[in-house]
NUVEXBA-564088 format. One record per atom (N, C-alpha, C): atom name; residue number from 1; residue in three letters; x, y, z. Coordinates in steps of 0.001 Angstrom, whole numbers. Each point is the difference from the previous one (the first is absolute). Example, Ala and Ser with C-alpha at 12.3 -4.5 7.8 and 13.67 -1.06 7.14 Angstrom:
// residues 2
[atom N 1 ALA [13190 -5690 7800]] [atom CA 1 ALA [-890 1190 0]] [atom C 1 ALA [900 1200 0]] [atom N 2 SER [-350 1050 -720]] [atom CA 2 SER [820 1190 60]] [atom C 2 SER [-770 1090 730]] 
This chain:
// residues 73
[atom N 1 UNK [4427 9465 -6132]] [atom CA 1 UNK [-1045 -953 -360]] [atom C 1 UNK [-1357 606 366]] [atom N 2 UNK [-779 -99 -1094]] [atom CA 2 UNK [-1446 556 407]] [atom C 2 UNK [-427 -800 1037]] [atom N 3 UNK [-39 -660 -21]] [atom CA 3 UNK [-1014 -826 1104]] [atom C 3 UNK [436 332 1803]] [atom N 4 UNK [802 393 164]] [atom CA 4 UNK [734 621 1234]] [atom C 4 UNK [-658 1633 116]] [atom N 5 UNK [-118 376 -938]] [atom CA 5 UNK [-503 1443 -96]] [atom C 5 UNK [-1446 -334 443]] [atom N 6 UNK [-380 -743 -678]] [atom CA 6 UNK [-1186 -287 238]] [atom C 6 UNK [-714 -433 1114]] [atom N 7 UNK [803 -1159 815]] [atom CA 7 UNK [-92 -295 1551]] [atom C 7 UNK [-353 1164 739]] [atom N 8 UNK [1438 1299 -576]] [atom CA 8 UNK [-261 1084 1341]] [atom C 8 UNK [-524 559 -339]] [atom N 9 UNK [-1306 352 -600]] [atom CA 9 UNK [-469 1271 -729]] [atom C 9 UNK [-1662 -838 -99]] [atom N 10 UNK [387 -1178 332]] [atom CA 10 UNK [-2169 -488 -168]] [atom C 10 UNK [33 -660 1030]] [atom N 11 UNK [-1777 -202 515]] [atom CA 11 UNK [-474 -1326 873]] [atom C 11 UNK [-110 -867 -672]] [atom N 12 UNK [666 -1544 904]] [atom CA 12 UNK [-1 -1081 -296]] [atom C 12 UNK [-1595 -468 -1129]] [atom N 13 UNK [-822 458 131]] [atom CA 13 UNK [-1065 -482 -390]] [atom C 13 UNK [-126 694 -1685]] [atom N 14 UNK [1022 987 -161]] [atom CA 14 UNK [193 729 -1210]] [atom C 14 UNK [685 -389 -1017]] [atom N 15 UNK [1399 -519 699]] [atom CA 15 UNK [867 -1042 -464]] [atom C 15 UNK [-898 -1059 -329]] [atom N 16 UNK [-450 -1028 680]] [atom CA 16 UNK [-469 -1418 -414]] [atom C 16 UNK [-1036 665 -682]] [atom N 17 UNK [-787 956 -818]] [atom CA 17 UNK [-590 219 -1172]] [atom C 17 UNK [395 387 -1375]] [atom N 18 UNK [1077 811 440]] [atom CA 18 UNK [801 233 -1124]] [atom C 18 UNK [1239 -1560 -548]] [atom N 19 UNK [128 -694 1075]] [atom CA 19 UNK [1073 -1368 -734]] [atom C 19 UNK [-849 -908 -361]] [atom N 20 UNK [-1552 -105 753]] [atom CA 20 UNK [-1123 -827 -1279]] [atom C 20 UNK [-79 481 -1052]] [atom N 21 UNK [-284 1181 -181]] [atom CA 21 UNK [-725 745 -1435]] [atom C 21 UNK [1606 -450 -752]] [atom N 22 UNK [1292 -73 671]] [atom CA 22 UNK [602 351 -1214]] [atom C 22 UNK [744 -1633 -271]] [atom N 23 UNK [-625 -863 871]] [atom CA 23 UNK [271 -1205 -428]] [atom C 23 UNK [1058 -1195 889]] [atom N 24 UNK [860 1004 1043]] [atom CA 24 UNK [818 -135 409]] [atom C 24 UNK [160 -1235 1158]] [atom N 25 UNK [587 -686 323]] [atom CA 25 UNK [-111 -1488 568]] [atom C 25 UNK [1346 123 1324]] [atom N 26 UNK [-201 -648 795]] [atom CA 26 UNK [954 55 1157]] [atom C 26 UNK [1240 -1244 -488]] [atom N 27 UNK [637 102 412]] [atom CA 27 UNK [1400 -1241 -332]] [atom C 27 UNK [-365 -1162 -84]] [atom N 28 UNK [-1157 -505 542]] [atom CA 28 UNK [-687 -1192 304]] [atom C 28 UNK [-1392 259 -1312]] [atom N 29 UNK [-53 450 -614]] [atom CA 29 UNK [-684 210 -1116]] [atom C 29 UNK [-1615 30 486]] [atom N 30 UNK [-236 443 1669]] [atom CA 30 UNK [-1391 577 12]] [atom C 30 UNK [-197 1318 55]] [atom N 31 UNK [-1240 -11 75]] [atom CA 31 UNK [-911 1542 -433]] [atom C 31 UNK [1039 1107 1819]] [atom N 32 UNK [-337 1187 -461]] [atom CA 32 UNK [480 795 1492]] [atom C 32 UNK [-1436 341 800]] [atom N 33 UNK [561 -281 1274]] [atom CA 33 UNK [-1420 490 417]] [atom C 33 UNK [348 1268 1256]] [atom N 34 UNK [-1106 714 728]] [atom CA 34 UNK [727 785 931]] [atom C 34 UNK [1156 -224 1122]] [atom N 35 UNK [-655 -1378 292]] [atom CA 35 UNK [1023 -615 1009]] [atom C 35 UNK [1880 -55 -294]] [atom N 36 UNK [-88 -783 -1253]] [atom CA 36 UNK [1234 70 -974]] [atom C 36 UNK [529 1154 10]] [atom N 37 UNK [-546 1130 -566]] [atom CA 37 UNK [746 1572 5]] [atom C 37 UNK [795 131 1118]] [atom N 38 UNK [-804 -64 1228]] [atom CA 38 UNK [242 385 1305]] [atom C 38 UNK [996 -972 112]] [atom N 39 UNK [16 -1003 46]] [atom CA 39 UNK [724 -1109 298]] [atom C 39 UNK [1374 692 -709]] [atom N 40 UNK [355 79 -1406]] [atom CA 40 UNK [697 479 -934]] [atom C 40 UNK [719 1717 768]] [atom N 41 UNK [-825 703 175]] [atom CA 41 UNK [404 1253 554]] [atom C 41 UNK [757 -369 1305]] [atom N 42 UNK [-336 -428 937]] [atom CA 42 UNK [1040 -449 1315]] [atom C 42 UNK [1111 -645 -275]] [atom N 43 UNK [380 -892 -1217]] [atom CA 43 UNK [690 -454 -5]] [atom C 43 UNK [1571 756 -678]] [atom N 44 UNK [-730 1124 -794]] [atom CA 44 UNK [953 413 -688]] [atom C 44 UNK [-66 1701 1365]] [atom N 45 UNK [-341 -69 993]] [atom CA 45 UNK [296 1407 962]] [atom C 45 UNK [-825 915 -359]] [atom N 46 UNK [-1333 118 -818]] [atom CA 46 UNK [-484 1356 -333]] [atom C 46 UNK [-1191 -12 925]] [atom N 47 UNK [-57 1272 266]] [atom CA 47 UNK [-491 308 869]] [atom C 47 UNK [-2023 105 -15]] [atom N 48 UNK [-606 -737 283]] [atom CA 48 UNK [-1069 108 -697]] [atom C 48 UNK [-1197 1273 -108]] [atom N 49 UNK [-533 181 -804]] [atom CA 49 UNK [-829 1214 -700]] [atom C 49 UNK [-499 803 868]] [atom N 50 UNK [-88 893 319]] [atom CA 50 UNK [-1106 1260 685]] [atom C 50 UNK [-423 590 -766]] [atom N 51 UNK [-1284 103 -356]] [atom CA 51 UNK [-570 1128 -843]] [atom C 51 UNK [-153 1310 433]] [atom N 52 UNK [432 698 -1082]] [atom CA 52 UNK [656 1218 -121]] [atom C 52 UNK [1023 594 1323]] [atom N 53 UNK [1001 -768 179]] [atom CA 53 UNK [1025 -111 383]] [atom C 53 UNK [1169 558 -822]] [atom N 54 UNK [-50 -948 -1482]] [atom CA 54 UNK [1378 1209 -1028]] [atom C 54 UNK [-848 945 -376]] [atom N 55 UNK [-1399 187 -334]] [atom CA 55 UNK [-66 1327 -665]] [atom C 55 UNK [207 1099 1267]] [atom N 56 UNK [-479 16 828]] [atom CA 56 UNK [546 642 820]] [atom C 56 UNK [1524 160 150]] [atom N 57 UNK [1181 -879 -501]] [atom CA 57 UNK [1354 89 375]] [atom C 57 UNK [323 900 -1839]] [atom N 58 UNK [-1097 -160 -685]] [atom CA 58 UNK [124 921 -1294]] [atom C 58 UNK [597 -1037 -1009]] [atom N 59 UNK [47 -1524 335]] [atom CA 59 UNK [221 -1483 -569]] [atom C 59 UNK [-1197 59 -1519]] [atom N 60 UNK [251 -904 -363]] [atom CA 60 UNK [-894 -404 -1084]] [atom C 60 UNK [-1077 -933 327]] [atom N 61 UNK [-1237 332 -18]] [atom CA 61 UNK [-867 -1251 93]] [atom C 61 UNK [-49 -892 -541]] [atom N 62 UNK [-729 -1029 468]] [atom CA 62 UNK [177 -1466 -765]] [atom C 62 UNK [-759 393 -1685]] [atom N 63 UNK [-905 761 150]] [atom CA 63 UNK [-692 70 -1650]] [atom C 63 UNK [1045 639 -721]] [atom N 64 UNK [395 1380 618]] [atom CA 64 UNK [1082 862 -879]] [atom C 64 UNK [1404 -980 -121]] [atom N 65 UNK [603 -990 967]] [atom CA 65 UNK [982 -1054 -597]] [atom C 65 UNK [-454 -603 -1105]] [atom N 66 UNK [-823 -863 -7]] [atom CA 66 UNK [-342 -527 -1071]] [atom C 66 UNK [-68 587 -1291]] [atom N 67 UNK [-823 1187 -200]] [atom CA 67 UNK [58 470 -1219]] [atom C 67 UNK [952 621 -266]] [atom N 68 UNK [1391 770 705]] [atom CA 68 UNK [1051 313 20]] [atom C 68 UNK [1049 -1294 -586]] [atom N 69 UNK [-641 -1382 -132]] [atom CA 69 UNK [893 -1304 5]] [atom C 69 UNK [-543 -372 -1785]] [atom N 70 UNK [746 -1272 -48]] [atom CA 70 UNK [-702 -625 -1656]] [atom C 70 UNK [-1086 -680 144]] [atom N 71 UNK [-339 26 1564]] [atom CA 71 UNK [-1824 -976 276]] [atom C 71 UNK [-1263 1194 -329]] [atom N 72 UNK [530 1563 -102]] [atom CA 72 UNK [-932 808 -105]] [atom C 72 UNK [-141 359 -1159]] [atom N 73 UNK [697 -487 -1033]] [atom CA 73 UNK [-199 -58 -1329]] [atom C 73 UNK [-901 -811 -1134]] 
């Protein structure tokens, strides 16, 4: 699932811009905000963002995921 890729590979604040722009609504049918992500990321165990943390591990960045995905199209 993209959106898991996406958790580990961006900051929370990257995510809640990219699921506005693309329209995307929480189960409860509101907007995401940073809090939500974060909230969302603990719950499912991922570990939250360090920048340049994977490029250093030779990981994909959050920009190169995306356009590597069907959101960078």
């Amino acid at each position: 699932m993209i959106y898991l890729q996406i958790l580990d590979a961006c900051a929370d604040k990257a995510i809640t811009s990219l699921l506005d722009r693309l329209g995307k609504t929480t189960g409860r049918q509101i907007g995401w905000t940073q809090s939500r992500v974060c909230t969302f990321r603990n719950q499912l165990d991922i570990a939250v963002y360090k920048k340049d943390e994977r490029a250093g591990r030779g990981e994909h960045t959050c920009r190169k995921r995306l356009q590597s995905s069907d959101y960078g199209q």
